[in-house]
CHARMM internal coordinates of N, CA and C (Angstrom, degrees):
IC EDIT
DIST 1 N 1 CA 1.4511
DIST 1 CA 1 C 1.5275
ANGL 1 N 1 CA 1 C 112.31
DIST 1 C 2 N 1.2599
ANGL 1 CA 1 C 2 N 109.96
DIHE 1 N 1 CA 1 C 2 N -25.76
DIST 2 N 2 CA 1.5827
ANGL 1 C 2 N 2 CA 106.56
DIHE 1 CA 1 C 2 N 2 CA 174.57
DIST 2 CA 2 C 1.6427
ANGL 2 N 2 CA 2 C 112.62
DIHE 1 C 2 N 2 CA 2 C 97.79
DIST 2 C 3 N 1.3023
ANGL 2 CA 2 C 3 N 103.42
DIHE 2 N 2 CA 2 C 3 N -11.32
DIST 3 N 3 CA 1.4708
ANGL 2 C 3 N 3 CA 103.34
DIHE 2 CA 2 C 3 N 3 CA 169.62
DIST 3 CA 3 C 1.9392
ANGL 3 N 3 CA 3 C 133.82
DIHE 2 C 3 N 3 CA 3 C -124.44
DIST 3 C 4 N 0.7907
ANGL 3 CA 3 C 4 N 98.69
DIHE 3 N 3 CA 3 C 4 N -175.27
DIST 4 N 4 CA 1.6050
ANGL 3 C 4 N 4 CA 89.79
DIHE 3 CA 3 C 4 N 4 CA 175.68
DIST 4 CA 4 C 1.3499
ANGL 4 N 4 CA 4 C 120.78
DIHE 3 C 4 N 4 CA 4 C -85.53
DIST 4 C 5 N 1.2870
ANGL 4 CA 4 C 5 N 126.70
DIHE 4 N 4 CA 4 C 5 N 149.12
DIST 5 N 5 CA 1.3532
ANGL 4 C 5 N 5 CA 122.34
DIHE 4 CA 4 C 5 N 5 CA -157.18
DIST 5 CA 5 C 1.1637
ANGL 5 N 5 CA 5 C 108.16
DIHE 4 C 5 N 5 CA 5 C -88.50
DIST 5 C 6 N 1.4156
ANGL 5 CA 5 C 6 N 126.91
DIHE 5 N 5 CA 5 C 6 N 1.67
DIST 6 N 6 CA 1.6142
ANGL 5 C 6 N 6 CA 134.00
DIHE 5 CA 5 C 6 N 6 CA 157.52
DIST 6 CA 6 C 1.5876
ANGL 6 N 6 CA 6 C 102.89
DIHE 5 C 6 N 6 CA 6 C -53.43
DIST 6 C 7 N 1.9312
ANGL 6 CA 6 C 7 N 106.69
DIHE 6 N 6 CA 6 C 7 N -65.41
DIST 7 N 7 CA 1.1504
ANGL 6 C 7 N 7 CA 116.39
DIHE 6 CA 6 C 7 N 7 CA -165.98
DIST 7 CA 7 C 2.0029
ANGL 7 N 7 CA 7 C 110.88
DIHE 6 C 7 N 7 CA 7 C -55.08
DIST 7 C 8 N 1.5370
ANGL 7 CA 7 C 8 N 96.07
DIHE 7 N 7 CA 7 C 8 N -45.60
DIST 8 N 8 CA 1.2304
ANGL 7 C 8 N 8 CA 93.24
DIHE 7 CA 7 C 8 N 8 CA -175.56
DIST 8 CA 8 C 1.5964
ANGL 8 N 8 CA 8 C 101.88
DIHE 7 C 8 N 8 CA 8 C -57.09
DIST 8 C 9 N 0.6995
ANGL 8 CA 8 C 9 N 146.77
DIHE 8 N 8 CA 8 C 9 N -74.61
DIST 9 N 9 CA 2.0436
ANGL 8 C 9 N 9 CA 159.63
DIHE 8 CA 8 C 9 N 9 CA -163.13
DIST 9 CA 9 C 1.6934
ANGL 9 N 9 CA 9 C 90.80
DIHE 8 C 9 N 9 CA 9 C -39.46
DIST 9 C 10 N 1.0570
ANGL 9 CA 9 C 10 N 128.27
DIHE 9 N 9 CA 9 C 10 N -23.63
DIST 10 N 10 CA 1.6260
ANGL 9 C 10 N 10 CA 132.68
DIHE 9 CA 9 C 10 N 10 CA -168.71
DIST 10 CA 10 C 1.4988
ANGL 10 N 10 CA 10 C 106.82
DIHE 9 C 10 N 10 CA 10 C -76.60
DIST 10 C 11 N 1.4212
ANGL 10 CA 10 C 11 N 98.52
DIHE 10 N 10 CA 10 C 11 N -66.22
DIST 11 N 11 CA 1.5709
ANGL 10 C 11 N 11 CA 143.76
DIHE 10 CA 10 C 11 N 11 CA 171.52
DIST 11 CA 11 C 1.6489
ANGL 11 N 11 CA 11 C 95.18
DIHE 10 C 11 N 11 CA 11 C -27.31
DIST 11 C 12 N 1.5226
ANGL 11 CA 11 C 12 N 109.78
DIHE 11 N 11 CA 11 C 12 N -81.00
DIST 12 N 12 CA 1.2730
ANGL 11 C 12 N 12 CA 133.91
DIHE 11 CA 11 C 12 N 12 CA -176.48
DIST 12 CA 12 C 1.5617
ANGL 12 N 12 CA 12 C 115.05
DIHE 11 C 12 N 12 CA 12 C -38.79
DIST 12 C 13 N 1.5531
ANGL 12 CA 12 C 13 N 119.28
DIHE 12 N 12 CA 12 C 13 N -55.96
DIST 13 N 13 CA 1.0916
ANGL 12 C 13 N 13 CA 152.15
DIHE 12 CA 12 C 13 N 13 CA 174.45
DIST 13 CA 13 C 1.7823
ANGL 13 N 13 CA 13 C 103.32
DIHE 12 C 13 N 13 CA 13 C -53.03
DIST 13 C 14 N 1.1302
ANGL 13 CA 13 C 14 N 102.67
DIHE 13 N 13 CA 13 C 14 N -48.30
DIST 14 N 14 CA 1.8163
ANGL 13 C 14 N 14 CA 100.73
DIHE 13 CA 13 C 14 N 14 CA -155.29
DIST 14 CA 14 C 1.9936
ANGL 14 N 14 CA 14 C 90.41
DIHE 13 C 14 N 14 CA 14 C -89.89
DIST 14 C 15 N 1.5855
ANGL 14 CA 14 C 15 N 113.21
DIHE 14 N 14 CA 14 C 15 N -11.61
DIST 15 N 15 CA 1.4787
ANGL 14 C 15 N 15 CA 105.60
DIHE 14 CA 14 C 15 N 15 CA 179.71
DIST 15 CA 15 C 1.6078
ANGL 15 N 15 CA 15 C 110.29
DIHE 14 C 15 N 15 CA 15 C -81.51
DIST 15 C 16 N 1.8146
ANGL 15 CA 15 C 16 N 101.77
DIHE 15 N 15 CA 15 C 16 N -31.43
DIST 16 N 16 CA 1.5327
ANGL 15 C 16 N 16 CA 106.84
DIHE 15 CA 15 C 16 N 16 CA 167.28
DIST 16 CA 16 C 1.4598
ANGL 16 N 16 CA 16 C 120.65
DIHE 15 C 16 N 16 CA 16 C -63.52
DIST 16 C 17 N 0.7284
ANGL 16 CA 16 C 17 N 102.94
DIHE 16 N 16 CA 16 C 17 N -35.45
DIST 17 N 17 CA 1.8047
ANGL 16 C 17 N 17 CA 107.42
DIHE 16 CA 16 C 17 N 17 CA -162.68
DIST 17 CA 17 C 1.9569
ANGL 17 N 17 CA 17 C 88.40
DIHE 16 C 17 N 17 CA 17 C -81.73
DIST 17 C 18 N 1.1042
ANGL 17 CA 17 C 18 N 127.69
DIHE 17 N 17 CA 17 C 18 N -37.69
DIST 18 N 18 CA 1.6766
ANGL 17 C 18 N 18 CA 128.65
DIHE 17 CA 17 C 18 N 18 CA 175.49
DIST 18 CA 18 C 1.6216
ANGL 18 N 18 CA 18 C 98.82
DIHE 17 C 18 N 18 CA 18 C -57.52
DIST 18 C 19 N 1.2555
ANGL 18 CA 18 C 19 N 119.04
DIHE 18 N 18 CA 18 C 19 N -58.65
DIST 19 N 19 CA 1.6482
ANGL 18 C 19 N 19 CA 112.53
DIHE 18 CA 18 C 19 N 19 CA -169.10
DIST 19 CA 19 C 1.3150
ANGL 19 N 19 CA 19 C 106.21
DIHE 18 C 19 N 19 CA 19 C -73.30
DIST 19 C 20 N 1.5215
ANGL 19 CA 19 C 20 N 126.08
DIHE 19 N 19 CA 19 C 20 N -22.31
DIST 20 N 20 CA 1.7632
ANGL 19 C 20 N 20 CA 131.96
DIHE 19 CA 19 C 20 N 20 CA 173.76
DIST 20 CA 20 C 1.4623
ANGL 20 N 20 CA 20 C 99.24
DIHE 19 C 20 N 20 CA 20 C -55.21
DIST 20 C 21 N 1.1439
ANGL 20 CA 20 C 21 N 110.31
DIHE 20 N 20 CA 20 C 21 N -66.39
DIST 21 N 21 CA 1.6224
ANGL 20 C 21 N 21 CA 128.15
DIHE 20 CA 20 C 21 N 21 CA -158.58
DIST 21 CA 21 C 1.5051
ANGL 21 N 21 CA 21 C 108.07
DIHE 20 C 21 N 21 CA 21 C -42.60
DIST 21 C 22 N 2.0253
ANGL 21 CA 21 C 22 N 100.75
DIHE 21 N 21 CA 21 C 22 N -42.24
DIST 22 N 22 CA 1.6579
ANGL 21 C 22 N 22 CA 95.01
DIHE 21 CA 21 C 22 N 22 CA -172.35
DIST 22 CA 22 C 1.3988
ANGL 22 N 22 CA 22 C 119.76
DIHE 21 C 22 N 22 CA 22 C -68.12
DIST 22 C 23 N 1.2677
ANGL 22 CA 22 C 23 N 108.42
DIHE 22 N 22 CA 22 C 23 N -10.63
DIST 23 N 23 CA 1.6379
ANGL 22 C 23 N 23 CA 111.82
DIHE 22 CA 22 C 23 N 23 CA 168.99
DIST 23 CA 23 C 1.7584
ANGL 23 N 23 CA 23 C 118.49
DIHE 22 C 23 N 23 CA 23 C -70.03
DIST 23 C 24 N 0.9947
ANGL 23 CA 23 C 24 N 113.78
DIHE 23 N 23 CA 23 C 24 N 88.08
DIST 24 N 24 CA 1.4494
ANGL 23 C 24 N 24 CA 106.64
DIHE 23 CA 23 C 24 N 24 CA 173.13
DIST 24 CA 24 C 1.4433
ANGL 24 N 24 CA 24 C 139.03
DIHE 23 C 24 N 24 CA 24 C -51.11
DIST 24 C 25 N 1.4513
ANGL 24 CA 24 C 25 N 88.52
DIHE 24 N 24 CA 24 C 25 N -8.78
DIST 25 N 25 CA 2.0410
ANGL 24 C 25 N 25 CA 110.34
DIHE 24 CA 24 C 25 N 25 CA -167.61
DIST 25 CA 25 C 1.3784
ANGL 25 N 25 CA 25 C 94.02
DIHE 24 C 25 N 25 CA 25 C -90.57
DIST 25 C 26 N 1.8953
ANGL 25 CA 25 C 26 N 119.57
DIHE 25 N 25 CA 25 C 26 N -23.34
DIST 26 N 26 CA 1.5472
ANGL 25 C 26 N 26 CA 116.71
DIHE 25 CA 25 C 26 N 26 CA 174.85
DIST 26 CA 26 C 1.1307
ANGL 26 N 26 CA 26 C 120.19
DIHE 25 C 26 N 26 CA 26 C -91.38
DIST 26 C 27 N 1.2726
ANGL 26 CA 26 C 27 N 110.36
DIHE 26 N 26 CA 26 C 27 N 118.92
DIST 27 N 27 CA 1.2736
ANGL 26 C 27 N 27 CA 129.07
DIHE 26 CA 26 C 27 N 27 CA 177.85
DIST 27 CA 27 C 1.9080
ANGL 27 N 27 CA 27 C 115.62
DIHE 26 C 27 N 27 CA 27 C -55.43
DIST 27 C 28 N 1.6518
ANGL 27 CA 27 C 28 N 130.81
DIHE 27 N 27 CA 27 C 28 N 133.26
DIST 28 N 28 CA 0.8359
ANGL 27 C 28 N 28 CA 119.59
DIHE 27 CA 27 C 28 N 28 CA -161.41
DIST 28 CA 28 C 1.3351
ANGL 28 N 28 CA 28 C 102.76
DIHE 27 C 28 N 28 CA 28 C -69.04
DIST 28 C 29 N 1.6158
ANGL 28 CA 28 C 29 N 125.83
DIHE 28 N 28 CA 28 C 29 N -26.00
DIST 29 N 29 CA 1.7304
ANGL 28 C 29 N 29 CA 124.94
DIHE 28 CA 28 C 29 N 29 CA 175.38
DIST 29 CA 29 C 1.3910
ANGL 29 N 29 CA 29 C 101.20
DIHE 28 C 29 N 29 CA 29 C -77.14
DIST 29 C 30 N 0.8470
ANGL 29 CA 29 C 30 N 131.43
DIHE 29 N 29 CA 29 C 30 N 15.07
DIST 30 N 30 CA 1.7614
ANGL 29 C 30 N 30 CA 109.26
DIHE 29 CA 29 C 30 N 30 CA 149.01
DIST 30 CA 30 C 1.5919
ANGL 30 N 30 CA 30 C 114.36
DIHE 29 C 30 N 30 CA 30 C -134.92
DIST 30 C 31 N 1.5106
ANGL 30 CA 30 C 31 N 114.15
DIHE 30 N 30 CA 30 C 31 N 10.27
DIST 31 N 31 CA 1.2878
ANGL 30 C 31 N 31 CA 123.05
DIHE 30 CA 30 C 31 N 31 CA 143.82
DIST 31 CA 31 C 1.8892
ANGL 31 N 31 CA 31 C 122.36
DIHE 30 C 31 N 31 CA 31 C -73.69
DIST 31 C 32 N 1.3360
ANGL 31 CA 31 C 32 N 107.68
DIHE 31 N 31 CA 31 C 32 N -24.03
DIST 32 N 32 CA 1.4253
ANGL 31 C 32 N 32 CA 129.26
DIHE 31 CA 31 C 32 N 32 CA 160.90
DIST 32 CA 32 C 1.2526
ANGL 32 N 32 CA 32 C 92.45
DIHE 31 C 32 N 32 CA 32 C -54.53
DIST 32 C 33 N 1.5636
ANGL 32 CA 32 C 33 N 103.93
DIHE 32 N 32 CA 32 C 33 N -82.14
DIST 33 N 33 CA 1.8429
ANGL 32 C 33 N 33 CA 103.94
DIHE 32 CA 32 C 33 N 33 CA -147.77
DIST 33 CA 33 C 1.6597
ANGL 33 N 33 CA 33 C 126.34
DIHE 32 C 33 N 33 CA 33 C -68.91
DIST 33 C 34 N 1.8660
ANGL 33 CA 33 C 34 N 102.10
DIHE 33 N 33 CA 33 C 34 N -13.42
DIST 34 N 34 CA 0.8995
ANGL 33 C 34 N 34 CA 119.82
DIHE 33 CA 33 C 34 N 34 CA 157.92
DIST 34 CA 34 C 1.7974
ANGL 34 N 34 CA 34 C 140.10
DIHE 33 C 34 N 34 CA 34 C -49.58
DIST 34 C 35 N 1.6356
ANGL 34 CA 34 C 35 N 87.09
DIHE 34 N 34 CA 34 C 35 N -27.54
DIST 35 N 35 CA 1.5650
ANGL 34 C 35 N 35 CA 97.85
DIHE 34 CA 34 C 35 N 35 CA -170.21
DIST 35 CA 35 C 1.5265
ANGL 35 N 35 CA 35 C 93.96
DIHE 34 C 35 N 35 CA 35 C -121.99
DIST 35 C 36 N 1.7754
ANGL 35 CA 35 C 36 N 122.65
DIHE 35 N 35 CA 35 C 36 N 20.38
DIST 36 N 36 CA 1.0087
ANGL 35 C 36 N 36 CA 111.09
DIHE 35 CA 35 C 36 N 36 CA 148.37
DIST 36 CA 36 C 1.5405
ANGL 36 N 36 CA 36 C 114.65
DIHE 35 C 36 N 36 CA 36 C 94.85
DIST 36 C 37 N 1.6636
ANGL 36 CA 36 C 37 N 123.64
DIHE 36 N 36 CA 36 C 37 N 9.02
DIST 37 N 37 CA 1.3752
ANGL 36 C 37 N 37 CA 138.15
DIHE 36 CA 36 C 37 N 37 CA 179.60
DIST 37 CA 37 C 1.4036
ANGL 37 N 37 CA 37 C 103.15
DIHE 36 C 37 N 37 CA 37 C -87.05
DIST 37 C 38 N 1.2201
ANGL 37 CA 37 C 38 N 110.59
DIHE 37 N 37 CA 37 C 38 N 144.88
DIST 38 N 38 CA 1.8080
ANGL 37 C 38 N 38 CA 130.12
DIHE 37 CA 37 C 38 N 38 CA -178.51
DIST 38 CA 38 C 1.7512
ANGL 38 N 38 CA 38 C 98.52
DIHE 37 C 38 N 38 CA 38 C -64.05
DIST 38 C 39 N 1.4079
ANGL 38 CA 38 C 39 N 118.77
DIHE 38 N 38 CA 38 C 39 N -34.87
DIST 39 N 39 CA 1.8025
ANGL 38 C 39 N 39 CA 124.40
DIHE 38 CA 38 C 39 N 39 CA -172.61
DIST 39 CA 39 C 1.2623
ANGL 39 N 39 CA 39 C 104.29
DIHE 38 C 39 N 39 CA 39 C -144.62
DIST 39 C 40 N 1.6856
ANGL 39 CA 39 C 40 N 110.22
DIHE 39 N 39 CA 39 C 40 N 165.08
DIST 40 N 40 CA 1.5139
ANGL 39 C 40 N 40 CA 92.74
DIHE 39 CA 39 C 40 N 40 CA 160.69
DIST 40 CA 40 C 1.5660
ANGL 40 N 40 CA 40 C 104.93
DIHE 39 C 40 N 40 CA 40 C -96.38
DIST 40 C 41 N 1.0665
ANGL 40 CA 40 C 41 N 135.37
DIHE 40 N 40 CA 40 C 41 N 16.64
DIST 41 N 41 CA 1.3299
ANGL 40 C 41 N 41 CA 113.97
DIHE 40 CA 40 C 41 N 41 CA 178.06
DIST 41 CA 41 C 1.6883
ANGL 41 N 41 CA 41 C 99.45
DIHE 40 C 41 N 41 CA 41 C -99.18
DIST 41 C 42 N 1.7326
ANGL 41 CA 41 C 42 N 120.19
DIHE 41 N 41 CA 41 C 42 N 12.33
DIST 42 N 42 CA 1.4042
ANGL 41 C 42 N 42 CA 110.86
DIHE 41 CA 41 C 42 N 42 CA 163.29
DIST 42 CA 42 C 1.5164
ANGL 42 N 42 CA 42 C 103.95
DIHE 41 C 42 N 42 CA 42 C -94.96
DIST 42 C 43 N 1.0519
ANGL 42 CA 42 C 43 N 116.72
DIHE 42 N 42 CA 42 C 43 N -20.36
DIST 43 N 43 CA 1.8473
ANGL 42 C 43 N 43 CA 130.86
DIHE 42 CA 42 C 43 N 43 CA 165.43
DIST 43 CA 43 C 1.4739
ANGL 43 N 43 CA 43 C 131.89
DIHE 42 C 43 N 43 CA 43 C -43.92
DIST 43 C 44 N 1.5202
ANGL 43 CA 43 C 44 N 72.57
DIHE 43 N 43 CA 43 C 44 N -39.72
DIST 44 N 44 CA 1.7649
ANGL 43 C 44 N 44 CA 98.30
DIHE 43 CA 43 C 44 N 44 CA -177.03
DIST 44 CA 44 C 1.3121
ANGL 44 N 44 CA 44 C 112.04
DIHE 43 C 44 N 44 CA 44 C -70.05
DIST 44 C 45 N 1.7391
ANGL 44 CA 44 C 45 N 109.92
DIHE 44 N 44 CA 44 C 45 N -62.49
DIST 45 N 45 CA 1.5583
ANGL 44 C 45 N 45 CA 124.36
DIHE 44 CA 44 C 45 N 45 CA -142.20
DIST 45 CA 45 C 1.7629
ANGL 45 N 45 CA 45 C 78.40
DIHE 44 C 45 N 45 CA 45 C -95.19
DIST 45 C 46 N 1.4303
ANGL 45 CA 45 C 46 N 135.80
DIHE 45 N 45 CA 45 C 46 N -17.39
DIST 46 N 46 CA 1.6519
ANGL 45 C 46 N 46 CA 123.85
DIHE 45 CA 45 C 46 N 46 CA 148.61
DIST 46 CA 46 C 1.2748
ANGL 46 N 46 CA 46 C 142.53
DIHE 45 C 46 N 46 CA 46 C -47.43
DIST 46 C 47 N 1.2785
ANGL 46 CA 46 C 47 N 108.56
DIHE 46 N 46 CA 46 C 47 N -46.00
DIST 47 N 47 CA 2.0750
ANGL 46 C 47 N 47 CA 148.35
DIHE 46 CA 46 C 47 N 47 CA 165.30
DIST 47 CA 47 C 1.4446
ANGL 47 N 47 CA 47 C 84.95
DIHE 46 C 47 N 47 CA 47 C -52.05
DIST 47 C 48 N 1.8424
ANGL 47 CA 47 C 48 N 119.64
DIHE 47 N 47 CA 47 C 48 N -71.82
DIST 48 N 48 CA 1.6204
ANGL 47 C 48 N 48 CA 107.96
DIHE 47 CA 47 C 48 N 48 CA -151.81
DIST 48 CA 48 C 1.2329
ANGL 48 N 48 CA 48 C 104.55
DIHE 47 C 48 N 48 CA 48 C -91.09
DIST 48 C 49 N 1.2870
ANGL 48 CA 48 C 49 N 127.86
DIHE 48 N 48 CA 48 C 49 N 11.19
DIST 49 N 49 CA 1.3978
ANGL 48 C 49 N 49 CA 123.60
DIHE 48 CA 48 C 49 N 49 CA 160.11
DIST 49 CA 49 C 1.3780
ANGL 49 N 49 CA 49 C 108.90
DIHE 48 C 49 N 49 CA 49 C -84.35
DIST 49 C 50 N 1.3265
ANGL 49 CA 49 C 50 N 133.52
DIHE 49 N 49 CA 49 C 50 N -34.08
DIST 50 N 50 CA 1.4203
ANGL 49 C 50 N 50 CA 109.29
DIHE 49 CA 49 C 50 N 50 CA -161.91
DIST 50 CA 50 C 1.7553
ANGL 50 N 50 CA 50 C 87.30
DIHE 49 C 50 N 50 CA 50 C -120.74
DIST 50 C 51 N 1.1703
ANGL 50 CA 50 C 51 N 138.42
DIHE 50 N 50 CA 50 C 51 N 15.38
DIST 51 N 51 CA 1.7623
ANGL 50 C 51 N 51 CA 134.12
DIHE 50 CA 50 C 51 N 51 CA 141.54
DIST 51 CA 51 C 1.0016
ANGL 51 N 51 CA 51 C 139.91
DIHE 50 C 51 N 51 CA 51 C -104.76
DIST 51 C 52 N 1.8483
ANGL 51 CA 51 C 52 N 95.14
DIHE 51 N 51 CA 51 C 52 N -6.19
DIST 52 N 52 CA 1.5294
ANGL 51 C 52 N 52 CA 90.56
DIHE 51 CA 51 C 52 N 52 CA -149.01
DIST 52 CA 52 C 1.5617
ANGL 52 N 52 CA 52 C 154.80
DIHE 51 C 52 N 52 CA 52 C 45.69
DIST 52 C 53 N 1.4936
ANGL 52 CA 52 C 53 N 107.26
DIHE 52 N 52 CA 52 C 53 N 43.50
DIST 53 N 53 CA 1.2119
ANGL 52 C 53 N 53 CA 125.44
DIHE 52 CA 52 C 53 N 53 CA -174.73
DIST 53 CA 53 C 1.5541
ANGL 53 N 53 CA 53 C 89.53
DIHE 52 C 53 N 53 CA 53 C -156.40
DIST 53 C 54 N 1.4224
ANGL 53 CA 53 C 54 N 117.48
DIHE 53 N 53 CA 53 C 54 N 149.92
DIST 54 N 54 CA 1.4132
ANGL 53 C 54 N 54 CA 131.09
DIHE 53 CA 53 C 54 N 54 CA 146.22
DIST 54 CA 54 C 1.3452
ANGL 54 N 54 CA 54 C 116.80
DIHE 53 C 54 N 54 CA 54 C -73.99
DIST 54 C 55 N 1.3829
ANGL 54 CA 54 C 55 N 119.16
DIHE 54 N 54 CA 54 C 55 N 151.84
DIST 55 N 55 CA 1.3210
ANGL 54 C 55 N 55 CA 127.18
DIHE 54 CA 54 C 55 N 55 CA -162.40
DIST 55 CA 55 C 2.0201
ANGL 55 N 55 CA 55 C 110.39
DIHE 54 C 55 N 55 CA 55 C -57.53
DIST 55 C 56 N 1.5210
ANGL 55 CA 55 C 56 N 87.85
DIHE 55 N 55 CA 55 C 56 N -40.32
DIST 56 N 56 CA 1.4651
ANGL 55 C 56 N 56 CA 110.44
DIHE 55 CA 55 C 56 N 56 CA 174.20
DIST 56 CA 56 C 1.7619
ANGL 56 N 56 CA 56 C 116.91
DIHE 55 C 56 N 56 CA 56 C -54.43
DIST 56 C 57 N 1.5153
ANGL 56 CA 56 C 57 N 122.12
DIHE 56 N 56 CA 56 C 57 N -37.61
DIST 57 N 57 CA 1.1130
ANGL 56 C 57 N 57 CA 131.29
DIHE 56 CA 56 C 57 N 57 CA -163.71
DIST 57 CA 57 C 1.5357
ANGL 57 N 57 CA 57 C 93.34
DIHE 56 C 57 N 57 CA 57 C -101.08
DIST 57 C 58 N 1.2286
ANGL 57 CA 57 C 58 N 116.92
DIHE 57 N 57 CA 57 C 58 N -36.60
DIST 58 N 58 CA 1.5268
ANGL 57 C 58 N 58 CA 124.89
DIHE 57 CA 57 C 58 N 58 CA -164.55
DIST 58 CA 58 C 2.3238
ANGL 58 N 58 CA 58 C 86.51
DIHE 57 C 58 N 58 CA 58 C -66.93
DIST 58 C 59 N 1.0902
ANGL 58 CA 58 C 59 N 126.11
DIHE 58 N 58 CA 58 C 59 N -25.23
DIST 59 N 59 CA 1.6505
ANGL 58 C 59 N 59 CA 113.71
DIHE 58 CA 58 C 59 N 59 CA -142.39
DIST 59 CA 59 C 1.7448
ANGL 59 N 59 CA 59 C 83.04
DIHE 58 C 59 N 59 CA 59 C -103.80
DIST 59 C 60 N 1.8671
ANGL 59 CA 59 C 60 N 114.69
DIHE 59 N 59 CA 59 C 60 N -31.70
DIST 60 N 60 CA 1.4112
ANGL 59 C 60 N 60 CA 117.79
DIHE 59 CA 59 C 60 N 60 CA -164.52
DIST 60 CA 60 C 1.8541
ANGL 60 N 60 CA 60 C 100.00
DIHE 59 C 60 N 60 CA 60 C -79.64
DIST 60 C 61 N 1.1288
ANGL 60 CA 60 C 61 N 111.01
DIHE 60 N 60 CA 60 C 61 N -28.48
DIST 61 N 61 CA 1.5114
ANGL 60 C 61 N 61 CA 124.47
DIHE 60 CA 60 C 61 N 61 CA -177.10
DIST 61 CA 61 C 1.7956
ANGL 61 N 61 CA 61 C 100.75
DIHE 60 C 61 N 61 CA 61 C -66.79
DIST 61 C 62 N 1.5140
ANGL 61 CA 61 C 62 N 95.10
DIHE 61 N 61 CA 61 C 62 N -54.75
DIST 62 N 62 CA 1.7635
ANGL 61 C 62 N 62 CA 92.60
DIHE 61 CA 61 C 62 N 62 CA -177.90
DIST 62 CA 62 C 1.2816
ANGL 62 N 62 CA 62 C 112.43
DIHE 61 C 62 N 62 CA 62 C -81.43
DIST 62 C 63 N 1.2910
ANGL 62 CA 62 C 63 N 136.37
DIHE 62 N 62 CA 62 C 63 N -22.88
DIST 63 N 63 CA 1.3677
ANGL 62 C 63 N 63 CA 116.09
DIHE 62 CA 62 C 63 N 63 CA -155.53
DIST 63 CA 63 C 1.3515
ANGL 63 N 63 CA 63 C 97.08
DIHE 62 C 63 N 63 CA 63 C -82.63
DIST 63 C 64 N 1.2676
ANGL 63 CA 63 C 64 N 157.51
DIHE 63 N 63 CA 63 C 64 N -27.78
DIST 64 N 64 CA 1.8831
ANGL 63 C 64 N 64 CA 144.15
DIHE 63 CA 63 C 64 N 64 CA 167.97
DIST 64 CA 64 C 1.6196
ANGL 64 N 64 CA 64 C 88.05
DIHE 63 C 64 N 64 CA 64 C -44.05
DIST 64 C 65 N 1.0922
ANGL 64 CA 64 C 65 N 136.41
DIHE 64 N 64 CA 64 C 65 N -26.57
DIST 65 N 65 CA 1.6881
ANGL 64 C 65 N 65 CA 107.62
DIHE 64 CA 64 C 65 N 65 CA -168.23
DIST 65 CA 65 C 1.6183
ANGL 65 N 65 CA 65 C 106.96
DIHE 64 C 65 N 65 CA 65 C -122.32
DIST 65 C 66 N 0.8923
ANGL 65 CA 65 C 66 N 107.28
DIHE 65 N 65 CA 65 C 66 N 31.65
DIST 66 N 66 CA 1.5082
ANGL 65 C 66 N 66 CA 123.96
DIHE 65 CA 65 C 66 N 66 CA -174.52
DIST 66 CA 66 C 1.9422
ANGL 66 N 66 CA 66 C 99.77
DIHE 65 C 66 N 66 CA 66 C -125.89
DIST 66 C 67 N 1.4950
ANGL 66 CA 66 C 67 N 108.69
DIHE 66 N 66 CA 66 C 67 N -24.29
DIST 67 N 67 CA 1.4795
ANGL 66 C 67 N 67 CA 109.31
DIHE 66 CA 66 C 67 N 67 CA 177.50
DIST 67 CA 67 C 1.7192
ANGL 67 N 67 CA 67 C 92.59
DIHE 66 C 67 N 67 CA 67 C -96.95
END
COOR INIT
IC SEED 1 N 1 CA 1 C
IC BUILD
């Protein structure tokens, strides 16, 4: 893959938590516990580190184009 297997596990992680998010019926704490985080507020400050958006802003931004 060309990268480090930190990066890859990140990578992997931040594509799950994108297809979690479009579910609105999932709650972001069991989109956390789903992908295996100790809290969701380590979920969170993970999500807005590598999008720059909180999970919360990331779902209000997509959902007009998701309807």
């Amino acid at each position: 893959t060309g990268v480090t297997p930190a990066v890859y596990g990140n990578a992997i992680r931040i594509e799950a938590s994108v297809c979690a998010l479009g579910d609105p019926a999932t709650g972001i704490g069991q989109v956390s516990d789903d992908l295996g985080f100790s809290a969701a507020s380590n979920f969170c400050r993970f999500f807005q580190q590598h999008t720059g958006l909180t999970p919360s802003d990331y779902r209000r931004v997509t959902a007009p184009l998701a309807g």
